[in-house]
Backbone as JSON Lines, residues from 0, in Angstrom:
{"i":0,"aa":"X","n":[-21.2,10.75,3.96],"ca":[-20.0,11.54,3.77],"c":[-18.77,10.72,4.19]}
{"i":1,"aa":"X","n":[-17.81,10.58,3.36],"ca":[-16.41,10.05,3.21],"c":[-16.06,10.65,4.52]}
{"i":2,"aa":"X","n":[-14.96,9.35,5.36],"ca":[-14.11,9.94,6.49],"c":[-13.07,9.78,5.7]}
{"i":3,"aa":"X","n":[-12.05,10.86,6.48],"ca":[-10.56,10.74,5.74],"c":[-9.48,10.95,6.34]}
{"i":4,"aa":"X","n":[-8.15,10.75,6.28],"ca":[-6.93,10.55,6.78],"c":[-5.93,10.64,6.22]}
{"i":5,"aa":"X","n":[-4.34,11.76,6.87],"ca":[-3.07,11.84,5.69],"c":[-2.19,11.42,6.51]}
{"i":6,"aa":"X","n":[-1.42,10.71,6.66],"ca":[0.23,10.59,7.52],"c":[0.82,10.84,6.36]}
{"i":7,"aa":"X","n":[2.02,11.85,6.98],"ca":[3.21,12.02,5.55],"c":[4.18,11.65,6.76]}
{"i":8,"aa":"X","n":[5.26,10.84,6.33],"ca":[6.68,10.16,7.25],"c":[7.7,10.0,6.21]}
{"i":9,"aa":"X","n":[8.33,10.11,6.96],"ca":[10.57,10.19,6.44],"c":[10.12,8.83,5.6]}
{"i":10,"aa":"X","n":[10.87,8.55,4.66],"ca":[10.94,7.23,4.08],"c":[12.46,6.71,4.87]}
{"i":11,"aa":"X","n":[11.58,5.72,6.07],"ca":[13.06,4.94,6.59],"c":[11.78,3.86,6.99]}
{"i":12,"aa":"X","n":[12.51,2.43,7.28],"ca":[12.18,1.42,6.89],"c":[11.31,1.28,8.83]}
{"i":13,"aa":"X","n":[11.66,1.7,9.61],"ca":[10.78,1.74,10.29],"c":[9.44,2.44,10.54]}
{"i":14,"aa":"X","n":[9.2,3.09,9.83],"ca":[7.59,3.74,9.67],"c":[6.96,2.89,9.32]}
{"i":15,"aa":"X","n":[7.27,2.07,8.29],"ca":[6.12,1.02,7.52],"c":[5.32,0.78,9.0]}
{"i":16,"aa":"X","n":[5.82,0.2,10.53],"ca":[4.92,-0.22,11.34],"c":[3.79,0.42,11.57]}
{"i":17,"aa":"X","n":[4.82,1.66,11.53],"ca":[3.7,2.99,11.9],"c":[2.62,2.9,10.74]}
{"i":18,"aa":"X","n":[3.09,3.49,9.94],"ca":[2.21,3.37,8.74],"c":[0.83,2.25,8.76]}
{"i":19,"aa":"X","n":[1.0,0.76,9.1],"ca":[-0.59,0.08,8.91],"c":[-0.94,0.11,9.84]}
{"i":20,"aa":"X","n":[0.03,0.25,11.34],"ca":[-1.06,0.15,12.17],"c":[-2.32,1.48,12.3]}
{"i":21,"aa":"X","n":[-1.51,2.81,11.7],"ca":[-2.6,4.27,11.39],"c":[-3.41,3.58,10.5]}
{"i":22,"aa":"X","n":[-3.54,3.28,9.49],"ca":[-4.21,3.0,8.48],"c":[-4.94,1.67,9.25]}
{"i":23,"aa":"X","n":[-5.06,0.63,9.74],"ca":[-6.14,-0.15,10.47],"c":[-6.45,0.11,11.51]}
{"i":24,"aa":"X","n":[-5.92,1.53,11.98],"ca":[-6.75,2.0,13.16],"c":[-7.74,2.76,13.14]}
{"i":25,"aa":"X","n":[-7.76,3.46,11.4],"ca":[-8.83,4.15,10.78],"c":[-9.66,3.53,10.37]}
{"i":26,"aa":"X","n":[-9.44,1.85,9.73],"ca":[-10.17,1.26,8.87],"c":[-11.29,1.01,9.81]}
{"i":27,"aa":"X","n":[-10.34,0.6,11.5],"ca":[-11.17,-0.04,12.41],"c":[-12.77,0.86,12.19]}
{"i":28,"aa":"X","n":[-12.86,1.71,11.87],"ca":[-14.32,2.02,11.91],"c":[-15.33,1.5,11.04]}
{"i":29,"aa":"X","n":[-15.03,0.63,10.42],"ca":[-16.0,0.49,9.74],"c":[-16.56,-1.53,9.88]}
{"i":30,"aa":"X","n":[-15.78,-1.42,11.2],"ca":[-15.88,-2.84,12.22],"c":[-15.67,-3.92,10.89]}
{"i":31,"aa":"X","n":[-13.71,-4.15,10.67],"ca":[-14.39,-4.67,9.44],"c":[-13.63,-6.72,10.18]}
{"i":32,"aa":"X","n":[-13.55,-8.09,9.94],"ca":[-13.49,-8.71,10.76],"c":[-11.67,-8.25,10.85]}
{"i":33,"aa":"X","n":[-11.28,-9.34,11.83],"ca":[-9.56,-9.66,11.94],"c":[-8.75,-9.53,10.4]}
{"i":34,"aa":"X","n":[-9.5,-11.04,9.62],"ca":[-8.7,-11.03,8.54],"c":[-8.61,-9.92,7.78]}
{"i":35,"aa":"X","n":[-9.97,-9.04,7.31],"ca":[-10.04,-7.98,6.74],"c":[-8.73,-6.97,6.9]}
{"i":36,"aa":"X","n":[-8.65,-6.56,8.56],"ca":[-7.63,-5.66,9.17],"c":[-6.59,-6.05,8.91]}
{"i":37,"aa":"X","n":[-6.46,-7.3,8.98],"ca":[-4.9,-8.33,8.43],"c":[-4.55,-8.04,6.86]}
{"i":38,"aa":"X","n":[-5.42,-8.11,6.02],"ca":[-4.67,-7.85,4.61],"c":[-4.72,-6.64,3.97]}
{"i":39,"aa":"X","n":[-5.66,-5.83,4.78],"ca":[-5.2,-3.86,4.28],"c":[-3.89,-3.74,5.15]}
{"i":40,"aa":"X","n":[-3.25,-4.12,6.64],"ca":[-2.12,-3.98,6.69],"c":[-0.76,-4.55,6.15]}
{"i":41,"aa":"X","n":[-1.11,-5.69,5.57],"ca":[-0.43,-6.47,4.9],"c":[0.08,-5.57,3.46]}
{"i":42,"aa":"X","n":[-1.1,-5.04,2.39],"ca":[-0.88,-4.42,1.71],"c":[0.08,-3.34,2.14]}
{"i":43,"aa":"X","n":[-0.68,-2.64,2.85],"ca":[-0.12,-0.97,3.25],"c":[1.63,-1.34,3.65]}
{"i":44,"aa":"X","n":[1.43,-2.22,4.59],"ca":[3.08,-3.03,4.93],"c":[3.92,-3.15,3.22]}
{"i":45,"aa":"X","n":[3.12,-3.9,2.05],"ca":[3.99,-3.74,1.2],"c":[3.92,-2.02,0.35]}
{"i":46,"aa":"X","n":[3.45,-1.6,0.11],"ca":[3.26,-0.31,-0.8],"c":[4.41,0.59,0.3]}
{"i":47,"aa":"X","n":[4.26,0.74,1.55],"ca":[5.29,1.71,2.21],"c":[6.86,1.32,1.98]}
{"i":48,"aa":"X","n":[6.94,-0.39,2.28],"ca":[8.11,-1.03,1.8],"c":[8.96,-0.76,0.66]}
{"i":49,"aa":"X","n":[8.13,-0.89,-0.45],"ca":[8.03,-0.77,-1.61],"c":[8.48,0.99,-1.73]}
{"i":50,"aa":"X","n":[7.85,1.7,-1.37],"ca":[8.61,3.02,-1.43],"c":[10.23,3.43,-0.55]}
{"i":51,"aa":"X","n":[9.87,2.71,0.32],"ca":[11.19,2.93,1.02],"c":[12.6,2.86,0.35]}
{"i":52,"aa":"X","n":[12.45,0.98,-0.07],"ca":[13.77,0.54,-1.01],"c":[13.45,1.16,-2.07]}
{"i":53,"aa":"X","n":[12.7,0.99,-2.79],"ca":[12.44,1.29,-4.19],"c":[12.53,2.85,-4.92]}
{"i":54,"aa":"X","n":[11.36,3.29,-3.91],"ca":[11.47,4.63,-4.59],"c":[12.3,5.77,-4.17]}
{"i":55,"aa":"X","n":[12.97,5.47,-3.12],"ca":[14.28,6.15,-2.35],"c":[15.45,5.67,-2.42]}
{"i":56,"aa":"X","n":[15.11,4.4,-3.01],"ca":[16.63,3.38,-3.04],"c":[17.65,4.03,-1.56]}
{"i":57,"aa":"X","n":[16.58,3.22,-0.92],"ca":[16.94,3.36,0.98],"c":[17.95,4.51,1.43]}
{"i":58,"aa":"X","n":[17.35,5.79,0.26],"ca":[17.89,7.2,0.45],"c":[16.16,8.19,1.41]}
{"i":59,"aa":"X","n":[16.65,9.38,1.54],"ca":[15.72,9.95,2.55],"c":[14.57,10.85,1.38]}
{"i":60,"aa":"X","n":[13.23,10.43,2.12],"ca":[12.16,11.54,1.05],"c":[11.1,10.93,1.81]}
{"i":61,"aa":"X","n":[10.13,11.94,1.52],"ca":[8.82,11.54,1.98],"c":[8.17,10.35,1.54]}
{"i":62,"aa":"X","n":[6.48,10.06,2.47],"ca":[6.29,8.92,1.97],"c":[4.65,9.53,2.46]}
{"i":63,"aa":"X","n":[3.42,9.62,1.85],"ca":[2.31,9.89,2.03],"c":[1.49,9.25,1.75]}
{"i":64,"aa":"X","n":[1.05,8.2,3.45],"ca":[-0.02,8.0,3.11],"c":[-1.81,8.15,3.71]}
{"i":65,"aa":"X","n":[-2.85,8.41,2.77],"ca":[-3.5,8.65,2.55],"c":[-4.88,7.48,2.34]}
{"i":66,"aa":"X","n":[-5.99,7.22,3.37],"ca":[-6.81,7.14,3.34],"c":[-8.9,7.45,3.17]}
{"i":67,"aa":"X","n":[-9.68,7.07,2.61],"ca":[-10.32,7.71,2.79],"c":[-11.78,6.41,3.07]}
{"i":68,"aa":"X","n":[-12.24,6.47,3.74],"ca":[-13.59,5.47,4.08],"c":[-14.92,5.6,4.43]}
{"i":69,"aa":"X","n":[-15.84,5.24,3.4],"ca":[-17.04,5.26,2.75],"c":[-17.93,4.33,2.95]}
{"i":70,"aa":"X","n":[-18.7,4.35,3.97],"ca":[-19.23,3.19,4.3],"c":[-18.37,1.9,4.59]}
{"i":71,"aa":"X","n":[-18.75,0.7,3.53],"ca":[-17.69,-0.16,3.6],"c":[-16.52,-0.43,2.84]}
{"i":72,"aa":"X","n":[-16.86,0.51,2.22],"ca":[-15.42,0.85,0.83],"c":[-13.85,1.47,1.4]}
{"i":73,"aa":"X","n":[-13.26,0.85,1.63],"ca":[-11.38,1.74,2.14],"c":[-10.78,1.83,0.93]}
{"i":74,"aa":"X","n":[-10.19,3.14,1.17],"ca":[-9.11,3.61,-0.09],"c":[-8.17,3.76,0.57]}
{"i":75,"aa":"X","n":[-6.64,3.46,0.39],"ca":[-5.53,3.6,0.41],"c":[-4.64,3.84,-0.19]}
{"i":76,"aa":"X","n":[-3.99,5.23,-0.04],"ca":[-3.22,5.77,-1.37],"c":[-1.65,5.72,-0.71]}
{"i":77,"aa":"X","n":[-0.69,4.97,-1.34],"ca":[0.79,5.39,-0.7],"c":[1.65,5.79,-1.73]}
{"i":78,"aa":"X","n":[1.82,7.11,-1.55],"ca":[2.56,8.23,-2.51],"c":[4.28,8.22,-2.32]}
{"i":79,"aa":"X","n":[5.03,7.82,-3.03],"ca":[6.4,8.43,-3.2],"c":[6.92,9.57,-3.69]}
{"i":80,"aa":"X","n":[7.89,10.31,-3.54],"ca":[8.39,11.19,-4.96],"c":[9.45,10.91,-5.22]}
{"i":81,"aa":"X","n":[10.42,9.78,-5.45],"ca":[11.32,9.28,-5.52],"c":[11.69,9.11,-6.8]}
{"i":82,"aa":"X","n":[12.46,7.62,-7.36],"ca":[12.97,7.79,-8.74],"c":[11.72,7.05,-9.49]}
{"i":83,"aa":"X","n":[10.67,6.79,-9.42],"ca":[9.52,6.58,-9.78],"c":[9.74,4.84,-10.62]}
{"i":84,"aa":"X","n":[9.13,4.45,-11.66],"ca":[9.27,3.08,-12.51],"c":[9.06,3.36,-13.48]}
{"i":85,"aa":"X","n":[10.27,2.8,-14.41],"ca":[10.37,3.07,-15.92],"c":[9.72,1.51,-16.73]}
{"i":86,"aa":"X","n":[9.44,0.6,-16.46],"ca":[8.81,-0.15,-16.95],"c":[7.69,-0.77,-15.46]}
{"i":87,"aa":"X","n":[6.49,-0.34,-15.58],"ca":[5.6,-0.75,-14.61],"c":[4.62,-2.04,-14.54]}
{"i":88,"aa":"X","n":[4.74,-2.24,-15.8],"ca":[4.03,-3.78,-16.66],"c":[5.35,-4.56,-15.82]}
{"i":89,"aa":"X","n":[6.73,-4.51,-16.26],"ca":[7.27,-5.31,-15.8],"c":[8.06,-5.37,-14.01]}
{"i":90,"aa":"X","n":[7.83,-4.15,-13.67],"ca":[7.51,-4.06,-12.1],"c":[6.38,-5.14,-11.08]}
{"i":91,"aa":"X","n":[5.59,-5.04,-11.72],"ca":[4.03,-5.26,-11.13],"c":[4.05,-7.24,-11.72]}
{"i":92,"aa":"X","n":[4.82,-7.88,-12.31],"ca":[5.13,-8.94,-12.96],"c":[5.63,-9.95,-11.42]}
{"i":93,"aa":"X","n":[4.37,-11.12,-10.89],"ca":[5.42,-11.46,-9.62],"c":[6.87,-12.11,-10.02]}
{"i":94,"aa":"X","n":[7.07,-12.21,-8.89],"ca":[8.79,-12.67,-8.32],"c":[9.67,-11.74,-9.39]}
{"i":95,"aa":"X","n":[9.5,-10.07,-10.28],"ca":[10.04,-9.48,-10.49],"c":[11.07,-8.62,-9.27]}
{"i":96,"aa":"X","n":[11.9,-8.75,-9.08],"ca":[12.53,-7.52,-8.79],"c":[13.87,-6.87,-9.02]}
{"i":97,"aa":"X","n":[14.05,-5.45,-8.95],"ca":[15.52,-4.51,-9.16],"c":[16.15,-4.76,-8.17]}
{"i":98,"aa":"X","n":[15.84,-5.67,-7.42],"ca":[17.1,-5.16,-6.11],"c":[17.44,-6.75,-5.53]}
{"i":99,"aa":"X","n":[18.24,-7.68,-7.05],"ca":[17.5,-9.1,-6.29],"c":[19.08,-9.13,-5.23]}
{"i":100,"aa":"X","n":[20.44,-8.12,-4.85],"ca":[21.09,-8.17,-3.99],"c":[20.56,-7.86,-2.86]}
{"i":101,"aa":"X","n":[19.47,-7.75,-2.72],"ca":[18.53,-7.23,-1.2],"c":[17.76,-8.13,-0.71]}
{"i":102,"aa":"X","n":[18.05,-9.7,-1.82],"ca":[16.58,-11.08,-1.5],"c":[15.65,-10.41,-1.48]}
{"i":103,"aa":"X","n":[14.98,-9.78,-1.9],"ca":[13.6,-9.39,-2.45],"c":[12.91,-10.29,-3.09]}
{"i":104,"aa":"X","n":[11.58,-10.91,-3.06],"ca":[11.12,-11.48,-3.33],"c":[10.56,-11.57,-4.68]}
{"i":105,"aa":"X","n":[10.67,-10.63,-4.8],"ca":[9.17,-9.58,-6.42],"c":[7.86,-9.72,-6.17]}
{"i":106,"aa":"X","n":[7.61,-9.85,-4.54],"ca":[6.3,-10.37,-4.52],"c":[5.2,-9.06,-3.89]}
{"i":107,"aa":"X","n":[5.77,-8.28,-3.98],"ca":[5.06,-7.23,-3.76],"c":[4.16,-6.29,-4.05]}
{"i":108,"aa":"X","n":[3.63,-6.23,-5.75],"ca":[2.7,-5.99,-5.97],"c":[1.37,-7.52,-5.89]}
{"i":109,"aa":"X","n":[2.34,-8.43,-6.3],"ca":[1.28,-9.22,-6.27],"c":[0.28,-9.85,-4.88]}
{"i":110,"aa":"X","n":[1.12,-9.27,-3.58],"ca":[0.77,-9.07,-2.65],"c":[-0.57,-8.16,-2.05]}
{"i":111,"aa":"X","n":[-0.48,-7.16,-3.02],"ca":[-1.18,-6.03,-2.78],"c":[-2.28,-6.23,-3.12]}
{"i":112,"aa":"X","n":[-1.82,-6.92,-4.88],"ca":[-3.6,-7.31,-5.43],"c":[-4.22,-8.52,-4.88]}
{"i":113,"aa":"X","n":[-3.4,-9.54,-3.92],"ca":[-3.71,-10.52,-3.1],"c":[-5.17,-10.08,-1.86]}
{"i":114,"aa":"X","n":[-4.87,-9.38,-1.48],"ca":[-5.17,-9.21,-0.51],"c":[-5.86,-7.69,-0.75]}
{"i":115,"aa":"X","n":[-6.13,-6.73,-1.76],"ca":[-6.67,-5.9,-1.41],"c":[-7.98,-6.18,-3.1]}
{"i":116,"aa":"X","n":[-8.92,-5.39,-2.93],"ca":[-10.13,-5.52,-4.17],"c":[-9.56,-5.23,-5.34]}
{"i":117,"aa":"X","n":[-8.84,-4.05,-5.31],"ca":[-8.83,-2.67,-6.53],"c":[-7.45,-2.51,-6.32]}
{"i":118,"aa":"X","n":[-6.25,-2.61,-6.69],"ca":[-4.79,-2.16,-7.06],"c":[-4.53,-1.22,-8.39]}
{"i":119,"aa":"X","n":[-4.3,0.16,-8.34],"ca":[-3.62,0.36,-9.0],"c":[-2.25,1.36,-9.05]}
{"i":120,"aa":"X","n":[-1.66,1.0,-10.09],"ca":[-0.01,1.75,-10.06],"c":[-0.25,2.83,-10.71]}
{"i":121,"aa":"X","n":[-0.01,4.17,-10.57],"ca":[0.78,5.17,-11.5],"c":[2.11,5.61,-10.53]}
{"i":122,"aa":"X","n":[2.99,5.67,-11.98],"ca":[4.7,5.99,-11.69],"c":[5.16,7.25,-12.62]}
{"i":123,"aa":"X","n":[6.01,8.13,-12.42],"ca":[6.79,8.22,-13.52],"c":[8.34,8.62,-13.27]}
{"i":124,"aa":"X","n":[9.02,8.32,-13.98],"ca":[10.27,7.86,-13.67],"c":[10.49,9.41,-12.73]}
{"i":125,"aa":"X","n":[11.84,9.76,-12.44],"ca":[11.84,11.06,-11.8],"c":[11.12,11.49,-10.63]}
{"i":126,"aa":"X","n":[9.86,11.28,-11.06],"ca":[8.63,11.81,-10.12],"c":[8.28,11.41,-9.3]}
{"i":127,"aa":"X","n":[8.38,10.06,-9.24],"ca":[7.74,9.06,-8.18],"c":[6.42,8.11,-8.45]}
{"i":128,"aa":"X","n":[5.85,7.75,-7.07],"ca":[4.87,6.53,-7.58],"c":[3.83,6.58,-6.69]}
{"i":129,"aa":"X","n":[2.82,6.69,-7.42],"ca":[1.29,6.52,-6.25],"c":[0.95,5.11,-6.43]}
{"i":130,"aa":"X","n":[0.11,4.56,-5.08],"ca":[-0.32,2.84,-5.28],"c":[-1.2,3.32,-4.52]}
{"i":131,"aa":"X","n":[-2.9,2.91,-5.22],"ca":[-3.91,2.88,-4.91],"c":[-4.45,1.87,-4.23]}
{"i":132,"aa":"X","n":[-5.5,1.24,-3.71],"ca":[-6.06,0.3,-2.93],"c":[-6.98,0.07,-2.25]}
{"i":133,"aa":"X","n":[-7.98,-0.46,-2.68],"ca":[-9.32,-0.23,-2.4],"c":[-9.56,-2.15,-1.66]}
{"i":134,"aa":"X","n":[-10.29,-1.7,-0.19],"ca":[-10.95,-2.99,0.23],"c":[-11.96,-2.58,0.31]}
{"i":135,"aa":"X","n":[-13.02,-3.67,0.3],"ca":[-14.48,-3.79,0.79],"c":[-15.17,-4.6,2.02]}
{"i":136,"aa":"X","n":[-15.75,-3.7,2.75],"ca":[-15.62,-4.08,4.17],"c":[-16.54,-5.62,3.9]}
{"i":137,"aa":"X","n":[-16.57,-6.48,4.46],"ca":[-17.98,-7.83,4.66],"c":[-18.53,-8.45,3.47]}
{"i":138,"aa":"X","n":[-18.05,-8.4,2.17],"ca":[-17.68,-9.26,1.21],"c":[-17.69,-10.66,1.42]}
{"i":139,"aa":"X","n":[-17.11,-10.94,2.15],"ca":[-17.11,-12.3,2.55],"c":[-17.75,-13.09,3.78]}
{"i":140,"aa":"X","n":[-18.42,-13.75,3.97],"ca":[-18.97,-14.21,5.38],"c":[-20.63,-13.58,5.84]}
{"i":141,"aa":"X","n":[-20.89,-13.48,6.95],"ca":[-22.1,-12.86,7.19],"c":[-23.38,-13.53,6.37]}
{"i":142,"aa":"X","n":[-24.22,-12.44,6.37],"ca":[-25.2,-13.06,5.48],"c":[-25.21,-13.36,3.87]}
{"i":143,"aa":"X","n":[-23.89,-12.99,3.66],"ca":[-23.49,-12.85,2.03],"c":[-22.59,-14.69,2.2]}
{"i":144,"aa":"X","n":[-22.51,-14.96,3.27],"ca":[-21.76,-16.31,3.03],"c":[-23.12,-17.43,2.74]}
């Protein structure tokens, strides 16, 4: 049976901390190594980011996120309801970004799929934006190395 987890927080640019360290304090159960814990917060660090500027355009709204962990499988869902993405092919495109007066990198989805198994986007303009994210615990190393 799936364990599971919701934080919903203000979209302001200091939660993101909050935000991975909840989310690798949940993951921690499933003893996964350092690096592992390092790039689900890394992700989660960009997807909350990513809602903050983006889908609030560093205005105030919620930000929900949502875990759930399955053995060695982590899901990570970070929900906006903000002004959502009208072209998401070219969102998700690296060193893309809308906000290049903010030095933004555009490296932020490609960050996500860096470092996490399974990425995916749904947006819609108006509505906002869910970013999915799936790691797998011991993939790498152990007796599988």
């Amino acid at each position: 049976m799936a364990n599971y987890m919701k934080l919903e927080i203000p979209s302001k640019s200091q939660n993101e901390a909050f935000a991975r360290i909840v989310v690798a304090a949940f993951a921690a159960q499933a003893d996964p190594t350092i690096d592992e814990i390092s790039d689900v917060k890394t992700a989660v660090s960009e997807a909350v980011t990513n809602a903050v500027i983006h889908g609030y355009e560093n205005g105030s709204g919620t930000i929900v996120v949502s875990a759930t962990l399955e053995g060695n499988r982590l899901e990570v869902t970070v929900t906006d309801f903000g002004v959502g993405i009208a072209d998401l092919e070219q969102a998700m495109m690296p060193l893309y970004t809308s906000k290049p007066e903010l030095d933004r990198s555009g490296m932020g989805f490609t960050i996500m799929q860096n470092f996490m198994d399974e990425v995916q986007v749904e947006s819609e303009p108006g509505k906002g934006t869910t970013v999915r994210m799936v790691k797998f615990f011991g993939r790498t190393g152990g007796a599988e190395a």
